[in-house]
N, C-alpha and C positions, 0 to 999 in steps of 0.2 A: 530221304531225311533232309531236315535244314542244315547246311550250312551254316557257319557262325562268324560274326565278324564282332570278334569280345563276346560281348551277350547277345548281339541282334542278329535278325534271323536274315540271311542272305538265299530265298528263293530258288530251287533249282527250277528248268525251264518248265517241267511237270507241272511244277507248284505254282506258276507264273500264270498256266495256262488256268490253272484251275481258280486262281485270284481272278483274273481276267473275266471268266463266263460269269463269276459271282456278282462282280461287279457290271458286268451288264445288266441282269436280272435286277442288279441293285436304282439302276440311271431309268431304264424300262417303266420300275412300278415309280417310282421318283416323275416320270414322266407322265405317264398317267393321271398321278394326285396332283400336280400340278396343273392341270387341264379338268379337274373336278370342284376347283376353288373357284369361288363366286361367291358374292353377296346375297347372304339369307341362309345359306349351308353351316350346318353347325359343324363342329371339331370332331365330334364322335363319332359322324357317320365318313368323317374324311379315312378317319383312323380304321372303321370299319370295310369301308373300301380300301386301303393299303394290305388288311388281312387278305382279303378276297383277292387282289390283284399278287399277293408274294403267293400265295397257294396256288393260283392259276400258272405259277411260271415252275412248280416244283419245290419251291424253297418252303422258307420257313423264316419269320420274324427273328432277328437278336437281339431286339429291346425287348419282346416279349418274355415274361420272367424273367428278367436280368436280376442279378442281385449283387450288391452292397451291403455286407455284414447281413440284417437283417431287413434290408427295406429289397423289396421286389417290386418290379419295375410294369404297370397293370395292365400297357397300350403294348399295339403292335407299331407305331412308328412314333415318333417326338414330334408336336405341332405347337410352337412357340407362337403365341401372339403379342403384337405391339410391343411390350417393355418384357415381355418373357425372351429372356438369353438363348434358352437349351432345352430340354427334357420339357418339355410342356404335355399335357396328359391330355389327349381328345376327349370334350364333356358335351351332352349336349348342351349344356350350358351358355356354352363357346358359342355364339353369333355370329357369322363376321357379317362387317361391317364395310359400306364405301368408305378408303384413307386409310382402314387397318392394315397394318402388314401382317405377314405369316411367314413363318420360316416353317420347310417341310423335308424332316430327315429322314432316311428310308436306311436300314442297315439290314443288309437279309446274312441268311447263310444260304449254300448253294453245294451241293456235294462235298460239305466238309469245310468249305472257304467261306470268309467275310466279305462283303460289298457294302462299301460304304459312302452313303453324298446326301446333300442337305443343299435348298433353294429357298431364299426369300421372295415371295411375292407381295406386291400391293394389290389389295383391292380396290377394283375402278381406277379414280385415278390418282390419288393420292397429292398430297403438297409438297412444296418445291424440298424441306426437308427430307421428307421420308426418302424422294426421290436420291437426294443425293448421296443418304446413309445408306439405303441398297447398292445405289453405282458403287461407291466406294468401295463397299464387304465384297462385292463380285470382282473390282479390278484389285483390290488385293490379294484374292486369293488368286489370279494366274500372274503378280507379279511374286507372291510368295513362290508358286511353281516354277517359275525360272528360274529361281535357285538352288530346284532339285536336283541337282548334278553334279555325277560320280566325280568322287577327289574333292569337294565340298562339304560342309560343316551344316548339319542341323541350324546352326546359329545363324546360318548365311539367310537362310528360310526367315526364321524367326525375325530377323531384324529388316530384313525386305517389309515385309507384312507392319510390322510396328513404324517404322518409318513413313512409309506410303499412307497409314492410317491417321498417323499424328499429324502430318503438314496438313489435311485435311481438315483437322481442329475435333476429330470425337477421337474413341479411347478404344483400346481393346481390352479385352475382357483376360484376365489373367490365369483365376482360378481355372481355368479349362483350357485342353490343349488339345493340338493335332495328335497322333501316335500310329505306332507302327500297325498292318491291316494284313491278317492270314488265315492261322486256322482257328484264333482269336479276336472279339474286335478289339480288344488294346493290348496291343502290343507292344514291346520299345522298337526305337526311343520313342520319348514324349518328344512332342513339335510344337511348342511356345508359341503366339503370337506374338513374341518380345524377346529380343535377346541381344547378345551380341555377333555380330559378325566373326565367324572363324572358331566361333564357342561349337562347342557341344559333338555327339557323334560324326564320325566322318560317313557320309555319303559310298557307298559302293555300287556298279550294278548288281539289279535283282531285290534292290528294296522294294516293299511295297509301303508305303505311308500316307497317312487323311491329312491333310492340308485342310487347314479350316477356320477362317477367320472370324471372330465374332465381337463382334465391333456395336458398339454403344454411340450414340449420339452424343450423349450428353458426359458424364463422368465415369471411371473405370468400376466403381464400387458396386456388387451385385449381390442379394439376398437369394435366399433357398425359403421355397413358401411351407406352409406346416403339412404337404402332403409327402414332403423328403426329397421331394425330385427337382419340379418347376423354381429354375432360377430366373428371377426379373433383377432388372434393375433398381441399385436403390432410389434413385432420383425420379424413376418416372418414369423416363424420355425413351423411346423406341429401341430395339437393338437389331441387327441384321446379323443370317451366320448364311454362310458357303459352304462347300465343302467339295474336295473329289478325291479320290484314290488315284496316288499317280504310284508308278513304277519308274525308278533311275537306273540310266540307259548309260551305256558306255557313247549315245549320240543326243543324251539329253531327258528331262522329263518325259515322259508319257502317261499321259490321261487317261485311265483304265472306264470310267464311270460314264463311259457315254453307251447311249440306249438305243432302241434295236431301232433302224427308220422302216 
C-alpha cells in the first residue's frame, strides 16, 4: 500500500523498485528514438517506432488512449516540433528539417508503474539561438533537481527552474507542469516551473516526481491547436522541454530515468 504524506503518495521500497524498472524501460526507448532522428524522417514513423521499441521491452504506451473528458490522446509518444511546447502528434506530415528542433517524450507503464522523460534535440546543427534555448531547458531541469530534497518544498523546485530560466531572458511555460509519477502518470503534487521558494508540498523520502522544464524563447503565452492536444507557442519562436523521474532520498535527488548501457 502507499503510504501518505497529506494526500501524496510516499513509495514503499517495493513500489520504489517497481517505479525504478519503469523508468528504465522509460530512458531505454527514449534512447532509442533519439538516435532515430535525423533529417528527412517524418514524425509518424518516429512515433511508430516508440510503439515497437515500448512493446519489445514488455510495456505498453501511457499516452496511448489517454483521455481528457473526451478528447483521446491517438500517438504512442508526444513529438513536439520547433514552436510546439508538449503533446505534439507524430504525422507524416511532420518533416524534419536541418535547424528544427524536436522534443521526444516517452511515458510507458511497466508492471503496473509509470516512467517518465522527454529530450530536445536539434537537427543537424542548428543556430546559435536554438542552441542556447536547449542548453538552458537541459541545465534547468538538473538545477531544478537539486532541489529535490527531503525536508524541501515543491516551491524550492519550482523557483530554481524559473529563476535559472528568466536570467537567461526566455520564459517558462506555465500552463503545464511537473507532477507526482507511480501507478499513475499524474499524480500530486503538481511541480510548477515557477513559484516561490518554500511554497508548496514538503518534500519527503520515497517521492517519486517528473521535473520538467519547458521553456520558450520567446514569450510565456502558448495556444492548444484545433486537434485538442499539440500546444505551440503563441509568438512563433521555438520551445525546448526535459524531463526525468527523480526519487527524494534521505542523501539527495536521484535520477530514476536513465537507460540500460
Amino acid at each position: 500500500m502507499l503510504r501518505r504524506s497529506g494526500h501524496i503518495a510516499v513509495k514503499s521500497d517495493e513500489e520504489i523498485q517497481r517505479v525504478r524498472e519503469a523508468c528504465v524501460v522509460a530512458a531505454t526507448v527514449l534512447e532509442k528514438l533519439c538516435a532515430d532522428v535525423a533529417p528527412g524522417v517524418n514524425t509518424y514513423d518516429i512515433d511508430q517506432a516508440g510503439k515497437k521499441y515500448i512493446e519489445e521491452l514488455g510495456a505498453e504506451s501511457a499516452c496511448y488512449n489517454y483521455r481528457i473528458g473526451s478528447k483521446v490522446y491517438p500517438a504512442y509518444t508526444c513529438l513536439s516540433v520547433n514552436d510546439e511546447v508538449v503533446h505534439g502528434i507524430g504525422s507524416l506530415k511532420t518533416i524534419l528539417r536541418p535547424g528544427d528542433n524536436i522534443t521526444v517524450d516517452v511515458v510507458v507503464r511497466y508492471n503496473g508503474f509509470i516512467g517518465d522523460n522527454a529530450r530536445t534535440l536539434i537537427i543537424g546543427h542548428g543556430d546559435e539561438q536554438m542552441h542556447n534555448l536547449v542548453k538552458t531547458t537541459e541545465e534547468a531541469l538538473y538545477h531544478g533537481i537539486s532541489f529535490a530534497k527531503a525536508g524541501g518544498r515543491v516551491g524550492d523546485i519550482s523557483h530554481g527552474v524559473q529563476k535559472f530560466v528568466e536570467k537567461r531572458g526566455m520564459s517558462v511555460v506555465r500552463e503545464f507542469v511537473g507532477h507526482g509519477v507511480g501507478r499513475t502518470m499524474h499524480e500530486d503534487p503538481q511541480v510548477p516551473n515557477y513559484g516561490r521558494k518554500g511554497s508548496g508540498a514538503k518534500l519527503y523520502p520515497g517521492m517519486t516526481i517528473a521535473i520538467e522544464p519547458m521553456v520558450n524563447l520567446g514569450k510565456a503565452a502558448i495556444q492548444v491547436d484545433s486537434d485538442g492536444w499539440t500546444a505551440r507557442t503563441r509568438d512563433g519562436l521555438p520551445a525546448a522541454h526535459f524531463e526525468h523521474t527523480v526519487l527524494v532520498t534521505e542523501a539527495g535527488p536521484e535520477i530514476l530515468t536513465i537507460s540500460k548501457k
